[in-house]
N, C-alpha and C positions, 0 to 999 in steps of 0.2 A: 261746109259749116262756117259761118260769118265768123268773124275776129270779135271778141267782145271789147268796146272803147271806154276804156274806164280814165280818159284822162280829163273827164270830170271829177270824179270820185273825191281827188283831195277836195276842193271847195264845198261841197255837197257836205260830208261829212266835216269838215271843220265849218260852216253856218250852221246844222245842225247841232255840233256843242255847242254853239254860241248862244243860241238860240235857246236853249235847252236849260242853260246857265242862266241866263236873264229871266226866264221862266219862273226857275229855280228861287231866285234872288227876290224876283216880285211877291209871291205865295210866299215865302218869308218873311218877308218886310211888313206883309199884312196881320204878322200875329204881334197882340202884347205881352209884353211880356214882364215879370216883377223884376222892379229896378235892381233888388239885392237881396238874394232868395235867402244867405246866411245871417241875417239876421229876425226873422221868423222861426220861434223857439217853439217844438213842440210843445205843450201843455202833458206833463206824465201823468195820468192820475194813478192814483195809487190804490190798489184792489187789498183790500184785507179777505185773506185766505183763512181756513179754517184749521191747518196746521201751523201757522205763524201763532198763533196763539195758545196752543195747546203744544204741552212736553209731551215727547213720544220718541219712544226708546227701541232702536232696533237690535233685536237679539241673534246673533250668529249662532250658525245650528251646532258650530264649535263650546261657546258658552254655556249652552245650557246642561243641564246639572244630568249626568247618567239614568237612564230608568232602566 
């Protein structure tokens, strides 16, 4: 059974990160992106619900009056 020669391997795999990285860095560079995303304030609207505006009283089964 042959010797396997792997005293290429380091090069091979270190251009392949390089490679990889530059790759990387290019597909990056091609996105835009917003100059300063914390100053874009959401807009809150404000939902009027149907218990905000109505009193409504919760009764514990302790308070209620003996039957």
């Amino acid at each position: 059974m042959p010797q396997l020669d792997t005293s290429t391997w380091f090069i091979t795999i270190m251009s392949m990160l390089l490679v990889l990285f530059i790759m990387f860095q290019l597909k990056v560079s091609n996105h835009m992106y917003p100059m300063n995303p914390e100053l874009i304030k959401p807009k809150l609207k404000e939902q009027k619900t149907p218990w905000e505006t109505k009193w409504t009283k919760i009764y514990s089964p302790l308070s209620l009056p003996l039957q």
